[in-house]
C-alpha positions in Angstrom: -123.2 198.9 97.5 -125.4 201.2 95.5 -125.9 203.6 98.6 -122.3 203.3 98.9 -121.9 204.7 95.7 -124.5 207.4 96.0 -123.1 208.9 99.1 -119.0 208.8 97.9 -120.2 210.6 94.9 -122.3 212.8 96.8 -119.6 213.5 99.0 -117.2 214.7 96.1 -119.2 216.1 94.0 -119.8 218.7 97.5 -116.2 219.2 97.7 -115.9 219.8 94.1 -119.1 222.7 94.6 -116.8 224.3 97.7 -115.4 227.2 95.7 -119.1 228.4 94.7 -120.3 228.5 98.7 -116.6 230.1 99.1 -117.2 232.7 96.7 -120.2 233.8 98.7 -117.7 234.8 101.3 -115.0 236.3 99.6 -115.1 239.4 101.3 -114.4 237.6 104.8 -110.5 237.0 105.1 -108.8 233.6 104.6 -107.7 233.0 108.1 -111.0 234.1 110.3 -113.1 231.8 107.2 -111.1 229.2 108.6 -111.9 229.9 112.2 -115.4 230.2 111.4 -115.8 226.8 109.4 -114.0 224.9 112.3 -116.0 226.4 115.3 -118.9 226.2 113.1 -118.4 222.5 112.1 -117.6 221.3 115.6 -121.1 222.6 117.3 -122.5 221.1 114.0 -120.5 217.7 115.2 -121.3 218.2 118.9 -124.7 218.1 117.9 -124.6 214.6 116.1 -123.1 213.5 119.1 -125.1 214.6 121.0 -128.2 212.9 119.4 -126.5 210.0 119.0 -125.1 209.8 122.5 -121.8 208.9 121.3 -119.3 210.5 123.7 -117.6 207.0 125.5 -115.1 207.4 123.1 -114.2 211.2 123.9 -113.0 210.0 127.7 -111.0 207.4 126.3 -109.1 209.1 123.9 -108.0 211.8 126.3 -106.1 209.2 128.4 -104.2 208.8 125.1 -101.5 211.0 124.6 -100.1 209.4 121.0 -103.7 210.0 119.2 -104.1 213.5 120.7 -100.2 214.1 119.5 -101.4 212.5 115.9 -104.9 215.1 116.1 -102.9 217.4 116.7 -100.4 217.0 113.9 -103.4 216.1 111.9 -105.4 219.3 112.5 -102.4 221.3 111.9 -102.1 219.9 108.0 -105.7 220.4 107.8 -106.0 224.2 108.6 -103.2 224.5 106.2 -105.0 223.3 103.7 -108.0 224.8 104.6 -106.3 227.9 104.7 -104.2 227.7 101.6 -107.9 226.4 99.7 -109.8 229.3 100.6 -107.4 231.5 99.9 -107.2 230.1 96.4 -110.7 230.2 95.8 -111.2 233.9 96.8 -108.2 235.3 95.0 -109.3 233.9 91.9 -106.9 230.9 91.3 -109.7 228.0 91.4 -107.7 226.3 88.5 -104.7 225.9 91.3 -107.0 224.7 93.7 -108.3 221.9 91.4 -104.9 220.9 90.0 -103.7 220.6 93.9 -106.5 217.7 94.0 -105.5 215.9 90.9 -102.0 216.1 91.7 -103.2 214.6 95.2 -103.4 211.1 94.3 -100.5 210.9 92.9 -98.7 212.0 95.8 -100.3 209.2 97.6 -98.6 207.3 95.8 -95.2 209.1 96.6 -96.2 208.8 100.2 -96.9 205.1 100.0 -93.2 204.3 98.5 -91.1 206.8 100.8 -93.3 205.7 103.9 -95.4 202.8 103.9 -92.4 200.7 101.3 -95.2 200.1 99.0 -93.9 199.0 95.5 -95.7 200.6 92.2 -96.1 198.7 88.8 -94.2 200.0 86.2 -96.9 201.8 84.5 -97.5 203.5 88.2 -94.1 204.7 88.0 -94.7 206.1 84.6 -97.5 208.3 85.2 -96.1 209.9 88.8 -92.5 210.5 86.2 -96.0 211.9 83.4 -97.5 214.0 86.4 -94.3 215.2 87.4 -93.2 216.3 84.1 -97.0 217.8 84.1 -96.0 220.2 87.3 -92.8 221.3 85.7 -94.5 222.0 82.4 -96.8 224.1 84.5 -94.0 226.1 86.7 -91.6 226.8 83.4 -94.7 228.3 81.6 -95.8 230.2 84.7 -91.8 231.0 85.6 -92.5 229.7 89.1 -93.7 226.6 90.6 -97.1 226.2 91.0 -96.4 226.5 95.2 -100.7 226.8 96.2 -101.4 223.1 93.9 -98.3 221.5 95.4 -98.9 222.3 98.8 -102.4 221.6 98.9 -101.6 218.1 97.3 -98.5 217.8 100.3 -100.5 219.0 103.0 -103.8 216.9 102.3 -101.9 213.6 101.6 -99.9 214.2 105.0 -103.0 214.5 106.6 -104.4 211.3 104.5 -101.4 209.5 105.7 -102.4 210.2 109.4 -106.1 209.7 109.2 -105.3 206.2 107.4 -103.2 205.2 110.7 -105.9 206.6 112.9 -108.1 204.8 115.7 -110.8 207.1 115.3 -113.8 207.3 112.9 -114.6 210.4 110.6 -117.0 211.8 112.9 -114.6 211.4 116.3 -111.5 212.2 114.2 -113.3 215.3 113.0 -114.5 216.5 116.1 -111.1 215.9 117.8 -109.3 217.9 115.2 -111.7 220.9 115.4 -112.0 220.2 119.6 -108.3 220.6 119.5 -108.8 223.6 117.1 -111.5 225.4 119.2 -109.0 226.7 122.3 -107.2 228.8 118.9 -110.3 229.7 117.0 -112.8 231.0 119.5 -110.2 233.6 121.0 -108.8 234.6 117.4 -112.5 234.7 116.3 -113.6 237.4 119.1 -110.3 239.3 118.8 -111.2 239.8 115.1 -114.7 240.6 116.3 -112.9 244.4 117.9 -110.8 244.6 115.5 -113.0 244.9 112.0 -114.0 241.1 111.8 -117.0 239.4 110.5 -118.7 239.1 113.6 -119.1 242.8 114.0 -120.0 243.6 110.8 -121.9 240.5 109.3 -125.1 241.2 108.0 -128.0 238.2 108.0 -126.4 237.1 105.1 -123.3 236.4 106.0 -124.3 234.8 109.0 -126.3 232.3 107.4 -123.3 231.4 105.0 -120.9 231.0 107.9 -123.5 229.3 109.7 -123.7 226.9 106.6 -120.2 226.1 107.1 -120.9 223.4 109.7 -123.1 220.9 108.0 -120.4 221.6 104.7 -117.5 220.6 106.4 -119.2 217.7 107.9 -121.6 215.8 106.4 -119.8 215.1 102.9 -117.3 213.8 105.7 -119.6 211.7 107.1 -120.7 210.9 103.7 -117.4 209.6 102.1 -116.7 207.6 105.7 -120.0 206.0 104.8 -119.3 205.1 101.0 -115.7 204.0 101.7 -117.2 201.1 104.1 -119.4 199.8 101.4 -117.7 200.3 98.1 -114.6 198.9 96.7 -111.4 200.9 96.5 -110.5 201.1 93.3 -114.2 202.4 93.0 -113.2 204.8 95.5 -110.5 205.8 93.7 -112.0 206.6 90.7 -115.0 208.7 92.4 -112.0 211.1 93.7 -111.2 213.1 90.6 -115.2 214.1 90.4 -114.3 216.9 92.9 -111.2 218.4 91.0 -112.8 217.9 87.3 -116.1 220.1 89.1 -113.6 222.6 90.4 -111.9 222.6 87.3 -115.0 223.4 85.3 -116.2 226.3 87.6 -112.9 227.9 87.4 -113.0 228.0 83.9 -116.6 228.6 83.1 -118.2 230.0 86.2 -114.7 232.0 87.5 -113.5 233.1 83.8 -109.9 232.0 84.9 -107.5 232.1 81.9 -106.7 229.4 80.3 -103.9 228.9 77.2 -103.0 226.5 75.6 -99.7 226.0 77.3 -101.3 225.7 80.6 -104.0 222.9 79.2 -101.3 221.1 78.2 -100.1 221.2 81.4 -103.0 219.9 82.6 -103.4 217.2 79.9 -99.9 215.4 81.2 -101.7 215.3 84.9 -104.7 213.9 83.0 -103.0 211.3 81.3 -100.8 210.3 84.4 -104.2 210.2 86.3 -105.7 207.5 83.6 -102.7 205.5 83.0 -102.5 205.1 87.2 -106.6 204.6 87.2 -106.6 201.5 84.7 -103.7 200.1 86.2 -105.3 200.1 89.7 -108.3 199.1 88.5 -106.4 196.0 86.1 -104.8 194.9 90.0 -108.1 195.1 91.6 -109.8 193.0 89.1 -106.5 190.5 88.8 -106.9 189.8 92.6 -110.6 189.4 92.6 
């Protein structure tokens, strides 16, 4: 249980250090930083594979066609958030980023009514109607929705959703998604390359950051896939807001994004909707134990 933990909090405390090995890229477009990380993680995944000799389950799954029509959908949501992410990060609206991952769980929650006919507590209720009124807070003193934290939260629940429906383990899911990816992404990649890309201009550097992106993707992956077999769920749960609070703390005292008072309060309703949600899971977990 205790490696469990270790490796779940290892794996979001990772994602919640993404904008810093983002940063070190800034100067390399959204769209081609996403092509890189998925051609880079799946040679990275090949790899394991490879060593492992795990590649049964590759033939089998291509005589399915509904979980190579659900990798596909799946892959879809995820270079969308990938894209929308990165994006974020490099134009300086990290704060965005992290409030699209506290408003995530939530959503879950949204997703779990509406799709799977779950039924909330009460207090459940009260804090998605606290997080809501959070969002809105947030838009009205912006004067626009915040669109980049709601879509992140939409598209990487969707994509939740699928992978909790799916046959396939982190690893295979992973490298199906970027497989499925690759026939987009190489092509796009060595267009860009003619065309003032990365690849013609990268120095040493930049090659070794891109290069990076493989293991990144990947092992916190492989990682939370390990911790989630060995921990319990309301556990889980909790270890899910380390990676927003880290990106929230870079973004305001690493990136020197602004921050007023009228926005922290914003914040502080998605806060409090997060606790009153956490102790109410975590009163369920221990009712039915």
């Amino acid at each position: 249980m205790h490696q469990g933990l270790y490796a779940a909090a290892t794996a979001y405390i990772i994602w919640g250090l993404f904008p810093l090995y983002f940063h070190q890229l800034a100067h390399i477009g959204a769209l081609e930083l996403v092509m890189h990380r998925s051609v880079w993680a799946l040679l990275f995944m090949l790899g394991v594979l490879a060593w492992q000799k795990r590649w049964a389950w590759l033939v089998d799954v291509m005589r399915q066609p509904r979980v190579l029509a659900i990798a596909t959908l799946s892959v879809a949501l995820l270079s969308v958030n990938w894209l929308l992410y990165v994006w974020a990060v490099n134009n300086g609206r990290v704060l965005e980023a992290s409030l699209g991952y506290f408003i995530n769980p939530l959503f879950n929650v949204l997703l779990g009514v509406l799709v799977l006919h779950e039924r909330p507590r009460r207090l459940q209720w009260a804090a998605l109607a606290l997080a809501a009124f959070g969002v809105v807070w947030l838009g009205w003193m912006a004067g626009a929705a915040p669109w980049v934290s709601l879509a992140l939260a939409v598209s990487f629940g969707l994509y939740g959703l699928l992978k909790k429906t799916a046959a396939l383990g982190a690893l295979e899911g992973l490298t199906l998604e970027t497989l499925l990816l690759a026939p987009l992404a190489v092509p796009a990649l060595l267009w860009m390359s003619t065309h003032g890309g990365s690849l013609a201009t990268a120095d040493t550097r930049t090659w070794l950051w891109l290069l990076l992106a493989g293991p990144i993707t990947a092992v916190p992956l492989l990682l939370f896939a390990y911790g989630a077999q060995r921990i319990r769920l309301s556990t889980l749960g909790l270890l899910q807001y380390l990676g927003p609070s880290l990106q929230f703390a870079l973004g305001v005292w690493v990136f020197h994004e602004p921050m007023s008072q009228a926005r922290l309060a914003g914040f502080a309703f998605i806060w409090l909707a997060l606790i009153i949600y956490s102790a109410e899971t975590l009163r369920q977990h221990r009712a039915s134990s």
